[in-house]
C-alpha positions in Angstrom: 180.6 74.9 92.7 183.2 74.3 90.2 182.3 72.4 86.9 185.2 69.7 88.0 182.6 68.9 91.5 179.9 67.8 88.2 179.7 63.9 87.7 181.4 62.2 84.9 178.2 62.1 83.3 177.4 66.3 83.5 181.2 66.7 82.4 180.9 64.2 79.2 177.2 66.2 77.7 179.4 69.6 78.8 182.7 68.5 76.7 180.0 67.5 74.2 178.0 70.9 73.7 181.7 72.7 73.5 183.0 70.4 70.5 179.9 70.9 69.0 180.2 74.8 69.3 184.1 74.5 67.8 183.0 72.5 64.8 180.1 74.8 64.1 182.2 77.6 64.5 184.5 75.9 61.7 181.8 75.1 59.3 180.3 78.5 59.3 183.7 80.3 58.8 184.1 78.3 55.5 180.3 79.1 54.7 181.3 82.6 55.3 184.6 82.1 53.1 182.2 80.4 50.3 179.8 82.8 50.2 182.2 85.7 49.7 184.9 83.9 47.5 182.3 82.5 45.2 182.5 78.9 46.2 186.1 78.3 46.7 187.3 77.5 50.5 189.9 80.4 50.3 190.5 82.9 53.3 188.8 86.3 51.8 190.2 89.8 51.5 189.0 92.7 53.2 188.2 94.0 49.9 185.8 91.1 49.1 184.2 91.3 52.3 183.2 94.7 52.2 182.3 94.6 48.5 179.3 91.9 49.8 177.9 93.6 52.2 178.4 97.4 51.4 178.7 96.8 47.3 175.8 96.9 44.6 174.0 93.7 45.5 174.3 92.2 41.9 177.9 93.0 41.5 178.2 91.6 44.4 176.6 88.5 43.9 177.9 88.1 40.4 181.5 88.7 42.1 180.4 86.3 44.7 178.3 83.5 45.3 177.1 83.7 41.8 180.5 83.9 40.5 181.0 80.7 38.9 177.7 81.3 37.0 179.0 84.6 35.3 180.7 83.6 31.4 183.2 86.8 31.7 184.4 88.9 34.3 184.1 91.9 31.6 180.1 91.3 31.8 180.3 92.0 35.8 182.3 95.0 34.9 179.6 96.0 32.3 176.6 95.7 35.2 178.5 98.1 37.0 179.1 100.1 35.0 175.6 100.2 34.2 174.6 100.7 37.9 176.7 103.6 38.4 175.5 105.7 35.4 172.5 105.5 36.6 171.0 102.7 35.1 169.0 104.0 31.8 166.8 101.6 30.7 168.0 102.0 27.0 171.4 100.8 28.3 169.5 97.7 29.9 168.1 96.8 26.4 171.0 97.3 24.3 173.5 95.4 26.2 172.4 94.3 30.5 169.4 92.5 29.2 171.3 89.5 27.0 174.5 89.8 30.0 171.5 88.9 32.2 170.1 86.1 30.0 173.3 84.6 29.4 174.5 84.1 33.1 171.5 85.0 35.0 168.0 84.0 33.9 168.4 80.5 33.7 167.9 80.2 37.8 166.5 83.5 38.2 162.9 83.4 36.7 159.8 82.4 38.0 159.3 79.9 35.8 163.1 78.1 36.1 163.8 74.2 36.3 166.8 74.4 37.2 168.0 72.4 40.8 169.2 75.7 42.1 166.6 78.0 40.6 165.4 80.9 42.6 161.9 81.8 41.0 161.4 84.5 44.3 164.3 86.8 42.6 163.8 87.0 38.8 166.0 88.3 36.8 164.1 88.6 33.4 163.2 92.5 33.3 164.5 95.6 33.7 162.2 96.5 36.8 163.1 93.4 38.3 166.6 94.0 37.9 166.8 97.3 39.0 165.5 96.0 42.2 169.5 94.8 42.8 170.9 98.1 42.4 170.9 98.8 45.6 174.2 99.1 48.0 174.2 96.5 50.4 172.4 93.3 51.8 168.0 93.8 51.2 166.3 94.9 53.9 164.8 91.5 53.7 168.0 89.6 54.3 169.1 91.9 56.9 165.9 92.1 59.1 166.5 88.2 59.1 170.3 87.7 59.4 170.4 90.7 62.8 167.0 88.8 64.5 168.4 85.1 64.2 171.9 86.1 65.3 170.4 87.8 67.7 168.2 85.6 69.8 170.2 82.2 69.1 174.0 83.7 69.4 173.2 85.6 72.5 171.6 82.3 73.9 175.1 80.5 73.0 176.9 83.3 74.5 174.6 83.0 77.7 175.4 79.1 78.0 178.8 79.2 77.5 179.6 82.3 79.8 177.3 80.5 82.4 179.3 77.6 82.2 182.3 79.5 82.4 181.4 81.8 85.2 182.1 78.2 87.0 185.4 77.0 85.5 189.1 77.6 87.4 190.0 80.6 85.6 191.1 84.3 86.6 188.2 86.6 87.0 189.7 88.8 84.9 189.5 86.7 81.2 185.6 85.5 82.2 185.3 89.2 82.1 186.9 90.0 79.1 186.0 87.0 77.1 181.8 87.4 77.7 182.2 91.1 77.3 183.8 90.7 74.0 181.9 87.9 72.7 178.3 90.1 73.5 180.3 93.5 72.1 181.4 91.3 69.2 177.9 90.2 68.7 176.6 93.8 68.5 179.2 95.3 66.2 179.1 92.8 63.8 175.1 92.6 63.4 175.2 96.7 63.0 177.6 96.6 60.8 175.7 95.4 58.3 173.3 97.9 58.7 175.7 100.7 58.8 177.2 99.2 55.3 174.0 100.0 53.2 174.8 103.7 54.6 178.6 104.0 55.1 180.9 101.6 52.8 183.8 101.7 55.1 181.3 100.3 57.2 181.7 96.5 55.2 185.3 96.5 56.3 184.6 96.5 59.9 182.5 93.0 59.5 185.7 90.9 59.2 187.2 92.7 62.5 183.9 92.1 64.6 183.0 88.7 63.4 186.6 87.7 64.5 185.9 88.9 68.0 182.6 87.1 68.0 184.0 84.0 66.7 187.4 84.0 68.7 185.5 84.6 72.0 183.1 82.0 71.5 185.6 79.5 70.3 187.9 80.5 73.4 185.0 79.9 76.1 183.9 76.6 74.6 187.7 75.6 74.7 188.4 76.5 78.1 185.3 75.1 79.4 185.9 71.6 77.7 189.3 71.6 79.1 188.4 72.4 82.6 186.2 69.7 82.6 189.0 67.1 82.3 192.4 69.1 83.4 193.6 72.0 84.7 193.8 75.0 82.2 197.3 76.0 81.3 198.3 79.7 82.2 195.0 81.1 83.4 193.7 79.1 85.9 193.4 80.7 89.1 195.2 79.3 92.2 193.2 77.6 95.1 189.9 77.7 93.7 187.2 75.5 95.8 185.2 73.2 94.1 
């Protein structure tokens, strides 16, 4: 049975669920763009990409998200600096510690006001800092990004290749489109495993994200047009409804 035998009704919740998937789609592109850019809605470099998830996670976060928190861009240079001579204590108290309390420590202690405070990652000593040395996302982060993407997009993926196992299409781009959207899937979560380990790693995240994200977006727009018309180009001939 194709999707156009459904009745108006099946087709109207279908069209639904695949605008819903393109908008999400759109909105979490520019939460990507955010994150990485440091709140601006700009379309991020490769560079920046890789320098979040496979750079020292406060340098990253300072170039980042945090970015429009940080007074100088010489003071993000100084932290790395710091990070990459090994960072001595001594060169924590003579100079990190006040970079620290003037652009960090007002959200980041545990016992912060502020609307955006984040009392779980203070910022106020040198052990606590040298917790965000580190290259690349926490463990914490990472466990929690890979399992969520993980269950909920490969349950997206499932419901929109199911759905488009039944639309007028060639064989050939169901195929290609659910393989790439599951292999897309897979690259992109181990990436950022691979980046703590392997910094050309991060640059790879852009490239399988896209292919998660264009595969998705291409079965959710197929599917909501063969619900209504005929899709352009790749619909196959004489299929039976």
């Amino acid at each position: 049975m194709m999707i156009k035998a459904l009745n108006p009704a099946a087709r109207i919740a279908l069209s639904g669920f695949c605008l819903s998937v393109l908008m999400g789609l759109a909105y979490a592109m520019l939460a990507i763009s955010m994150s990485v850019t440091g709140g601006k809605t700009l379309i991020p470099s490769l560079d920046k990409v890789q320098q979040k998830y496979a750079g020292i996670m406060i340098v990253s976060a300072m170039r980042g998200s945090m970015y429009e928190h940080v007074s100088e861009d010489e003071s993000i240079d100084a932290v790395q600096q710091w990070v990459e001579a090994g960072a001595p204590e001594d060169t924590y108290d003579s100079h990190i510690a006040e970079i620290m309390d003037t652009d960090c420590t007002n959200c980041h202690s545990v016992d912060s006001t502020m609307t955006e405070a984040i009392p779980s990652m203070p910022l106020t000593r040198y052990e606590e800092v040298l917790a965000t040395t580190s290259r690349g996302q926490p463990w914490s982060k990472i466990a929690v990004q890979t399992h969520t993407h993980l269950f909920a997009i490969s349950a997206l993926i499932m419901m929109l290749a199911i759905a488009l196992s039944y639309t007028q299409t060639h064989n050939w781009v169901k195929y290609l489109l659910i393989s790439s959207a599951f292999i897309g899937l897979w690259g992109d979560t181990l990436s950022w495993t691979l980046a703590k380990y392997v910094a050309f790693a991060g640059y790879l995240i852009p490239f399988t994200g896209a292919l998660l994200t264009g595969s998705i977006a291409a079965m959710a727009m197929i599917v909501l047009l063969d619900c209504w018309v005929k899709v352009p180009l790749i619909a196959a001939a004489n299929q039976k409804s």
